[in-house]
MARNUFI-269531 format. One record per atom (N, C-alpha, C): atom name; x, y, z. Coordinates in steps of 0.05 Angstrom, whole numbers, plus 32768, in hexadecimal, padded with zeros to 4 digits. Example, Ala and Ser with C-alpha at 12.3 -4.5 7.8 and 13.67 -1.06 7.14 Angstrom:
residues 2
<rec atom="N" east="8108" north="7F8E" up="809C"/>
<rec atom="CA" east="80F6" north="7FA6" up="809C"/>
<rec atom="C" east="8108" north="7FBE" up="809C"/>
<rec atom="N" east="8101" north="7FD3" up="808E"/>
<rec atom="CA" east="8111" north="7FEB" up="808F"/>
<rec atom="C" east="8102" north="8001" up="809D"/>
This chain:
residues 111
<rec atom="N" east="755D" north="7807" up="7FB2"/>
<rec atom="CA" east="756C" north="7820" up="7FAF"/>
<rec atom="C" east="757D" north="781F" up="7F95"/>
<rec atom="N" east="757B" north="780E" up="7F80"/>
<rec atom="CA" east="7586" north="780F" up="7F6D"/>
<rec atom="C" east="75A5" north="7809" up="7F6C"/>
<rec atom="N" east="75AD" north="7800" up="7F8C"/>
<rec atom="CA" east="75D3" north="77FC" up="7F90"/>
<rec atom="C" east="75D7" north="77DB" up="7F88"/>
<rec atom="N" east="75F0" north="77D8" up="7F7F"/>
<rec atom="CA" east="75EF" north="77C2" up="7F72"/>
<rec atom="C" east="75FB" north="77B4" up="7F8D"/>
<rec atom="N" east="75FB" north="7794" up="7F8F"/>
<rec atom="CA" east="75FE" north="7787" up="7F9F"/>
<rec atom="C" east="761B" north="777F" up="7FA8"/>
<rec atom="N" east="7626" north="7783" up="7F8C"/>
<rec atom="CA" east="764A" north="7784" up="7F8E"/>
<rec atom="C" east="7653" north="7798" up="7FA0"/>
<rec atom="N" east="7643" north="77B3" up="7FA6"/>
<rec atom="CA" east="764E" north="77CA" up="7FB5"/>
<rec atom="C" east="764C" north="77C4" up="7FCF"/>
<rec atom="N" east="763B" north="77AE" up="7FDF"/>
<rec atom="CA" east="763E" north="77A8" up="7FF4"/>
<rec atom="C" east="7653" north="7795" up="7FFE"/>
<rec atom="N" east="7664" north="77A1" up="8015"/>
<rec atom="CA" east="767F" north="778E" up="8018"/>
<rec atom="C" east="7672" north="7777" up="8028"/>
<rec atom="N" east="767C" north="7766" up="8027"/>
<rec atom="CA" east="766E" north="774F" up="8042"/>
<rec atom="C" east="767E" north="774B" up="8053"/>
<rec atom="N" east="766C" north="7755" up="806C"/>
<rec atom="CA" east="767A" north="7742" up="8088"/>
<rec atom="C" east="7661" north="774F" up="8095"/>
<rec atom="N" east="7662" north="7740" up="80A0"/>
<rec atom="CA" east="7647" north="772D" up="80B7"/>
<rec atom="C" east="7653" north="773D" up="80D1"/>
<rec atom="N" east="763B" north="7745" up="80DD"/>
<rec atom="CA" east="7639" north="774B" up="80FC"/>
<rec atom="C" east="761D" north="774B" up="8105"/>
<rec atom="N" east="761B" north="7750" up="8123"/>
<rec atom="CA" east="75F9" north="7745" up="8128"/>
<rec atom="C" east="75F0" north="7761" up="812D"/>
<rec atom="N" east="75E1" north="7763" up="8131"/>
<rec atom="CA" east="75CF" north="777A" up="8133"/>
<rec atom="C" east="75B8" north="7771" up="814A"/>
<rec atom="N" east="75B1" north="777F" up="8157"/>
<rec atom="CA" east="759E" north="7778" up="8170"/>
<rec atom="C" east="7589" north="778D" up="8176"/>
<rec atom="N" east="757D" north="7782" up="8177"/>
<rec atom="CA" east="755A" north="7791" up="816A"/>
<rec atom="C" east="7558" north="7792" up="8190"/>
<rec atom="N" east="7536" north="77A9" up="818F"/>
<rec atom="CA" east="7534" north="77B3" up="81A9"/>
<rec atom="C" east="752A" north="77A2" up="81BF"/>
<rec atom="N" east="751B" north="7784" up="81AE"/>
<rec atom="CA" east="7514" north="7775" up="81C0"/>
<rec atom="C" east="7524" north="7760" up="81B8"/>
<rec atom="N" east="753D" north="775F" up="81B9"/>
<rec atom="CA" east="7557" north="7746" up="81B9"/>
<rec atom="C" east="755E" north="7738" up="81A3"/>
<rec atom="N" east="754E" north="7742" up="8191"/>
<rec atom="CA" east="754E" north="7733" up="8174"/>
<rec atom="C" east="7561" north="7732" up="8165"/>
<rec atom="N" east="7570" north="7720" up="815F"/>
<rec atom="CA" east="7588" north="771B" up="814F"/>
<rec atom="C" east="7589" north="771C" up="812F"/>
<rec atom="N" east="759B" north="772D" up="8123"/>
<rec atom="CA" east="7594" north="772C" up="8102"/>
<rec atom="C" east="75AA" north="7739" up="80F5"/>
<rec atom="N" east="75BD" north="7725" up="80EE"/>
<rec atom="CA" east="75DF" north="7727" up="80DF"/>
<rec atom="C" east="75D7" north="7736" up="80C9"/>
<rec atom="N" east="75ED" north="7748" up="80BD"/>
<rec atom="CA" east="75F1" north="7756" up="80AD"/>
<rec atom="C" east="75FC" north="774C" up="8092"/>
<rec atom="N" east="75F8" north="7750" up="807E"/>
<rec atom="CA" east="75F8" north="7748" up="8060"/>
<rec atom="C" east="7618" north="7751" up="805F"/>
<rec atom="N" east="7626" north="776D" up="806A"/>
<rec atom="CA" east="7632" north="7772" up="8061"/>
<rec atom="C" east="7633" north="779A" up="8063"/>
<rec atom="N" east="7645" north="77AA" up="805E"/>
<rec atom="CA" east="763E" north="77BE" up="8061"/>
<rec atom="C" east="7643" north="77CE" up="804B"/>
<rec atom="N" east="7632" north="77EE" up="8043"/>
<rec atom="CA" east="763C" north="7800" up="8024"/>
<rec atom="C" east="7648" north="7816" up="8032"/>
<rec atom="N" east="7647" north="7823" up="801B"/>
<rec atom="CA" east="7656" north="7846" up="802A"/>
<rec atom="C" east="7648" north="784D" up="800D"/>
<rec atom="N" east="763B" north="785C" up="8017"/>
<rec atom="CA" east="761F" north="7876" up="8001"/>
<rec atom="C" east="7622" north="7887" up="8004"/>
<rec atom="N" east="7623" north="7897" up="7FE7"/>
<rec atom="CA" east="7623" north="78B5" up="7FED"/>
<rec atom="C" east="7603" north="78BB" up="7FFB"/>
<rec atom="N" east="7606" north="78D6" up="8012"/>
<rec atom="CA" east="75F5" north="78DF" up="8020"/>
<rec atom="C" east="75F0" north="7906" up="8016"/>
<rec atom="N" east="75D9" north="7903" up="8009"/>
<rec atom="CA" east="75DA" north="7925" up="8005"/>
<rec atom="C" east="75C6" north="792D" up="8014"/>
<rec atom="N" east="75D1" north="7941" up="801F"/>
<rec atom="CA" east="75BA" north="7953" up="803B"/>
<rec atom="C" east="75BD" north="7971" up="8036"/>
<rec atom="N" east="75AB" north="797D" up="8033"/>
<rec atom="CA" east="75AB" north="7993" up="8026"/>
<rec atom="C" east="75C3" north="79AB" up="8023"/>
<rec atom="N" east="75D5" north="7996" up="800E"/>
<rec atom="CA" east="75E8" north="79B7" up="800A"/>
<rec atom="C" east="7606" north="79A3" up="8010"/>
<rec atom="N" east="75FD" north="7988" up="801D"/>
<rec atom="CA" east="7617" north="797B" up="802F"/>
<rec atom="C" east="7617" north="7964" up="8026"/>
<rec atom="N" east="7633" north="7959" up="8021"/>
<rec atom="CA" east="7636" north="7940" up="800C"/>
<rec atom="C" east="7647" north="7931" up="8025"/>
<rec atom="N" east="763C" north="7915" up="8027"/>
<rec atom="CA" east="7656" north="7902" up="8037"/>
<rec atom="C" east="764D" north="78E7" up="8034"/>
<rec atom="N" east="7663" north="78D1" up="8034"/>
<rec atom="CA" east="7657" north="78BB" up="802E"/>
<rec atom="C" east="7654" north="78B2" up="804D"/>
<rec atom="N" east="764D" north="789D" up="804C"/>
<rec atom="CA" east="7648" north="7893" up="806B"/>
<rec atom="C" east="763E" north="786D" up="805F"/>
<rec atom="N" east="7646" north="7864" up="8073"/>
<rec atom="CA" east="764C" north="783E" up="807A"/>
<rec atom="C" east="7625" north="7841" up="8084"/>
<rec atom="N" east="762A" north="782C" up="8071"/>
<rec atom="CA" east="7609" north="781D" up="807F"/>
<rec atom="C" east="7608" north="7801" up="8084"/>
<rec atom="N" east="75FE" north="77F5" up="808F"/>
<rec atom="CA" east="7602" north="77D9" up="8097"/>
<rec atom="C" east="75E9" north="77D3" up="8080"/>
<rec atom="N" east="75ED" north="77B1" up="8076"/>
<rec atom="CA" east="75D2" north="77B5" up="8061"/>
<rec atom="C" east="75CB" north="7791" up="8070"/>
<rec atom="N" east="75A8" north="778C" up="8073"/>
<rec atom="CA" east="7599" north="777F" up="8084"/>
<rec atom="C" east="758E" north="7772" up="8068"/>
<rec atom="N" east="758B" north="7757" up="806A"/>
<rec atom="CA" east="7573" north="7750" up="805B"/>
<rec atom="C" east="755B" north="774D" up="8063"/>
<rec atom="N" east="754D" north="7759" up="806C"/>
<rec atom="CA" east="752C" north="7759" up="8082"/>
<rec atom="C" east="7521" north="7777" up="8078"/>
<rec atom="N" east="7507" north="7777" up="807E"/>
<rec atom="CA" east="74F3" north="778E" up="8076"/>
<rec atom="C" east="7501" north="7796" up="809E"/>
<rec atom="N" east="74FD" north="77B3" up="809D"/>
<rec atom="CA" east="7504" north="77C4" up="80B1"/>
<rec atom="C" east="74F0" north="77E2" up="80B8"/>
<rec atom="N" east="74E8" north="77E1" up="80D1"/>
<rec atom="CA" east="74D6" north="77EC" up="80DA"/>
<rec atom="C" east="74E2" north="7805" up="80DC"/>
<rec atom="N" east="7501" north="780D" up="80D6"/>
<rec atom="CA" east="750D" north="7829" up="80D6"/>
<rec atom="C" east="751C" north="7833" up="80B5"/>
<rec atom="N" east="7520" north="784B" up="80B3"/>
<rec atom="CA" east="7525" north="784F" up="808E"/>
<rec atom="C" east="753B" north="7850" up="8095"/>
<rec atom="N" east="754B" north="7857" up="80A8"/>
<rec atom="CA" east="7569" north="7853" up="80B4"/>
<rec atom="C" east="7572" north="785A" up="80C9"/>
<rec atom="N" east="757B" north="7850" up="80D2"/>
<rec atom="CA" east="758B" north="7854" up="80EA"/>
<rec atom="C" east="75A4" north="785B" up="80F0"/>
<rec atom="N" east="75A7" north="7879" up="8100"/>
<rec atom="CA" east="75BC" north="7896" up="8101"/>
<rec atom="C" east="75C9" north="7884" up="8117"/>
<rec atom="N" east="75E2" north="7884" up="810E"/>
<rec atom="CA" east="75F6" north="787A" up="811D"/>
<rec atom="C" east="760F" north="7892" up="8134"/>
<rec atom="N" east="7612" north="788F" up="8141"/>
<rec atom="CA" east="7627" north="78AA" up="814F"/>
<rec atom="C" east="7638" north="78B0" up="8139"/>
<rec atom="N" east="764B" north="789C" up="8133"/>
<rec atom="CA" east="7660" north="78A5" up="8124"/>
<rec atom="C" east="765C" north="78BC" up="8112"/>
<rec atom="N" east="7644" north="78B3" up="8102"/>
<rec atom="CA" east="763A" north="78C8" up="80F4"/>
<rec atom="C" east="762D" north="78DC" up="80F9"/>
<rec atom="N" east="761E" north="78E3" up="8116"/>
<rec atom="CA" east="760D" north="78F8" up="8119"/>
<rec atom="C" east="762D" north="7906" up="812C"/>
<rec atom="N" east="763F" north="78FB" up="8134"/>
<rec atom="CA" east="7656" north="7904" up="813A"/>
<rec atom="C" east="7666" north="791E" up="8120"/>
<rec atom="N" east="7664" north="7909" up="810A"/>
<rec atom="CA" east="7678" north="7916" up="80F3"/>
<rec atom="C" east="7663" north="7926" up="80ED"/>
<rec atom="N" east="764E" north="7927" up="80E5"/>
<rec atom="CA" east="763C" north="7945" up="80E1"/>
<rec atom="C" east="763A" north="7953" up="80EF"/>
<rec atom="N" east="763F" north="7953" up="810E"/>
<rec atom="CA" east="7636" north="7966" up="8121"/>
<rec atom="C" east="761E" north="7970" up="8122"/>
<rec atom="N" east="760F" north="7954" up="811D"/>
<rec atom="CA" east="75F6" north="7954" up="8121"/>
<rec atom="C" east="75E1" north="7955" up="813E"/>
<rec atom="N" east="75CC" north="795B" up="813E"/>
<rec atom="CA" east="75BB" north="795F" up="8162"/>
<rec atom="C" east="75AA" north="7958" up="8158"/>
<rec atom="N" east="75A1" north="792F" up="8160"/>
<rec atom="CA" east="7589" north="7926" up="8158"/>
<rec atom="C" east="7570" north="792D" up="8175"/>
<rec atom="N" east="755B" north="7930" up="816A"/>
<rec atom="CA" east="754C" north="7936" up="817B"/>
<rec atom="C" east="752B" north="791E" up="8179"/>
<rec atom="N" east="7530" north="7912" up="818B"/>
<rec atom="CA" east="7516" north="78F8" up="8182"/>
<rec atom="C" east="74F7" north="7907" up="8189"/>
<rec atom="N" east="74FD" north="7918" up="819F"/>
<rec atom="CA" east="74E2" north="792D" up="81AC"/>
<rec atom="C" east="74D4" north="7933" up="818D"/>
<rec atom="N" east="74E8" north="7942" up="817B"/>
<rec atom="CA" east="74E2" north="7950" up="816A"/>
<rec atom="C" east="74E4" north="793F" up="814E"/>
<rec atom="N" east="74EB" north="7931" up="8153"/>
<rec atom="CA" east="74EF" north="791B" up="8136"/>
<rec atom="C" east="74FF" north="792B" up="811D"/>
<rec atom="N" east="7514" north="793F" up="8128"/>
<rec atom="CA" east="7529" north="7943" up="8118"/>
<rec atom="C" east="7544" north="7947" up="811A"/>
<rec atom="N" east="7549" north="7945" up="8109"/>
<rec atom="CA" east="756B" north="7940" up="8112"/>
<rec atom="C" east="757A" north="7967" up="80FF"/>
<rec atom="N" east="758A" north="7975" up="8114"/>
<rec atom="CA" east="7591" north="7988" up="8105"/>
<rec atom="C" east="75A7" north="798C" up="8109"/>
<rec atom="N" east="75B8" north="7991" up="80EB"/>
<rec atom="CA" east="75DB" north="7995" up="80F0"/>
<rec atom="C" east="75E3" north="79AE" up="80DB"/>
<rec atom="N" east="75FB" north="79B6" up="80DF"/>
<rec atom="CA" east="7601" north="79DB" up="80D8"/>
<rec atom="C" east="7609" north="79D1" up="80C3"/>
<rec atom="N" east="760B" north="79DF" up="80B2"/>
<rec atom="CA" east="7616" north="79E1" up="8094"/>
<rec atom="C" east="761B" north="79FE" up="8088"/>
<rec atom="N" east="762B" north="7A02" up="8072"/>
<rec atom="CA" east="7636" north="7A17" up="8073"/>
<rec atom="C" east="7625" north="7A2A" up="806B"/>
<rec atom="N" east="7609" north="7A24" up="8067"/>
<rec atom="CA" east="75F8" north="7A3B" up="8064"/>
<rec atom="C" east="75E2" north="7A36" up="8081"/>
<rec atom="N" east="75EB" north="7A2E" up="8098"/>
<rec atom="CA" east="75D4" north="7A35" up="80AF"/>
<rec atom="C" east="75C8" north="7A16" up="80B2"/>
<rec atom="N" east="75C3" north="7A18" up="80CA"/>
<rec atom="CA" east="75B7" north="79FE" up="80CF"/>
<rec atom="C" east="75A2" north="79F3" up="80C0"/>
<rec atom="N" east="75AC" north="79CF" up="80BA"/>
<rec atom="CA" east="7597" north="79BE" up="80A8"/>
<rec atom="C" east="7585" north="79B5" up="80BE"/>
<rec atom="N" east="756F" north="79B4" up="80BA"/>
<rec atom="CA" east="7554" north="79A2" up="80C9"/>
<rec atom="C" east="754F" north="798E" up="80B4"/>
<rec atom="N" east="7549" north="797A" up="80C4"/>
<rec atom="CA" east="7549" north="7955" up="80BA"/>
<rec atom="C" east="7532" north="795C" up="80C4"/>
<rec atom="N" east="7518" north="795A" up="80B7"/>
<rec atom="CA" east="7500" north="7956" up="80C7"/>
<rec atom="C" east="74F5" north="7932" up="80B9"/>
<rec atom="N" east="74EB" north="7926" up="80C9"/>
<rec atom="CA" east="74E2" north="790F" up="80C6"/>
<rec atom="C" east="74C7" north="7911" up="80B8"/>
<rec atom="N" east="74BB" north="78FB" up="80AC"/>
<rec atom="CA" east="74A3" north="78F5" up="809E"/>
<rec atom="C" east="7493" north="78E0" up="80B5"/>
<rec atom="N" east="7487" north="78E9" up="80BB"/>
<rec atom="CA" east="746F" north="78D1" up="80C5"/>
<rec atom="C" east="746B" north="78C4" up="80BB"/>
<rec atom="N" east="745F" north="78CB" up="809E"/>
<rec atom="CA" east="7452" north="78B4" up="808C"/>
<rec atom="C" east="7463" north="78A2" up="807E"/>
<rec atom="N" east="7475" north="78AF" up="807D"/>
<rec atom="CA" east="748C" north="7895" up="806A"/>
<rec atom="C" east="7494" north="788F" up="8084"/>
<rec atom="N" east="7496" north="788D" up="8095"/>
<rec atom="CA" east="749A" north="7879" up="80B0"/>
<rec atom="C" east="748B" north="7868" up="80BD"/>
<rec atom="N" east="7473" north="786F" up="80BB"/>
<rec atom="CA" east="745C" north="7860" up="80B8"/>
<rec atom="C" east="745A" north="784C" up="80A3"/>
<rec atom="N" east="745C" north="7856" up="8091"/>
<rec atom="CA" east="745B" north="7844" up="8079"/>
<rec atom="C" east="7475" north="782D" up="807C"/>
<rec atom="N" east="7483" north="782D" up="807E"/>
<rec atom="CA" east="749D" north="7824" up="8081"/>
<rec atom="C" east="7497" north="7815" up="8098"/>
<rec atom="N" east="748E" north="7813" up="80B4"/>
<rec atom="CA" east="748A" north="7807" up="80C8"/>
<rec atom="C" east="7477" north="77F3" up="80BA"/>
<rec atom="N" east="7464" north="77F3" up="80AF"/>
<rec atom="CA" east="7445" north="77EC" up="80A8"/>
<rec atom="C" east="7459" north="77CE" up="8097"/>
<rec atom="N" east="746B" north="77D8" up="8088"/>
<rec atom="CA" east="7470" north="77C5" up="8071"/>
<rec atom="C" east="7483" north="77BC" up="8076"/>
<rec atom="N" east="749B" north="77B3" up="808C"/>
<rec atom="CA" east="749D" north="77AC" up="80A3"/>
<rec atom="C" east="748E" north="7794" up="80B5"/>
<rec atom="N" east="7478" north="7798" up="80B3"/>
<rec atom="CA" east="7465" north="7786" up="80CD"/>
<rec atom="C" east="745B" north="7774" up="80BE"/>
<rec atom="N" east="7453" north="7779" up="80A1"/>
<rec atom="CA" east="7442" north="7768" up="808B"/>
<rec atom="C" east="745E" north="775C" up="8082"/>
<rec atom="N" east="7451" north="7734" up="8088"/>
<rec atom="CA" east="7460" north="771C" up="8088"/>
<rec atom="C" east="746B" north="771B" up="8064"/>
<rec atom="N" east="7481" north="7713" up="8063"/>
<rec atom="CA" east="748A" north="770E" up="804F"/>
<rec atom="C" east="747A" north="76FA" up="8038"/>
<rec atom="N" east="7474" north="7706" up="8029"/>
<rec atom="CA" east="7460" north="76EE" up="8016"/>
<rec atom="C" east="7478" north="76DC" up="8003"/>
<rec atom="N" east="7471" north="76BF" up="800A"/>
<rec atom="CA" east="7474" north="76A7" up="8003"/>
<rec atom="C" east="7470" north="769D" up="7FEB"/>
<rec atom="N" east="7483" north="7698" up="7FD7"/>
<rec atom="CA" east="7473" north="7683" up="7FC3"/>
<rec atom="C" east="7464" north="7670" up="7FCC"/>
<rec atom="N" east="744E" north="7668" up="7FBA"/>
<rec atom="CA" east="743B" north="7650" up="7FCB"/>
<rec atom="C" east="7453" north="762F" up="7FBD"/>
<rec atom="N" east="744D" north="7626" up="7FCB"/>
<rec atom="CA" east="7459" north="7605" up="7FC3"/>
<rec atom="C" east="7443" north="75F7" up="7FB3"/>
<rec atom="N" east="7440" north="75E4" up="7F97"/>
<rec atom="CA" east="7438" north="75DF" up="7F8F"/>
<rec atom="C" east="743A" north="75C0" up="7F97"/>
């Protein structure tokens, strides 16, 4: 993403995946977020691991947008001052993203 590494604050917390999996945090940013028409920054936790999700919507924040995620429908939609935004999801960049994810980290070979 082009953010420099100094912008991430460090402190460590665990994180627990859906089948028990344990995996501490680097540290966390705060990024600007633009959604059509709507500017806010928002805290991201930052992972060093390939990840089978492009991000993960936390309450606090689908709180402060007054947002209504919907997983049936794979979008998330919140009001803004010109009428409600629709978040519609991509299959394929989620797919794609899952795919590269599952494919093992390549290794320098040892000489």
């Amino acid at each position: 993403m082009n953010i420099p590494e100094s912008d991430i604050v460090p402190r460590s917390s665990v994180l627990v995946g859906f089948s028990g999996e344990t995996k501490n945090t680097l540290g966390g940013i705060k990024i600007p977020i633009y959604i059509e028409g709507l500017h806010s920054y928002q805290k991201f936790c930052v992972v060093d691991c390939l990840s089978c999700c492009n991000v993960i919507l936390c309450r606090p924040w689908i709180h402060d947008m007054k947002a209504v995620p919907s997983t049936y429908h794979q979008c998330v939609k919140l009001p803004s001052p010109w009428g409600v935004v629709k978040i519609e999801s991509d299959q394929q960049e989620a797919k794609n993203c899952y795919t590269s994810s599952m494919k093992p980290a390549s290794r320098p070979r040892e000489q």
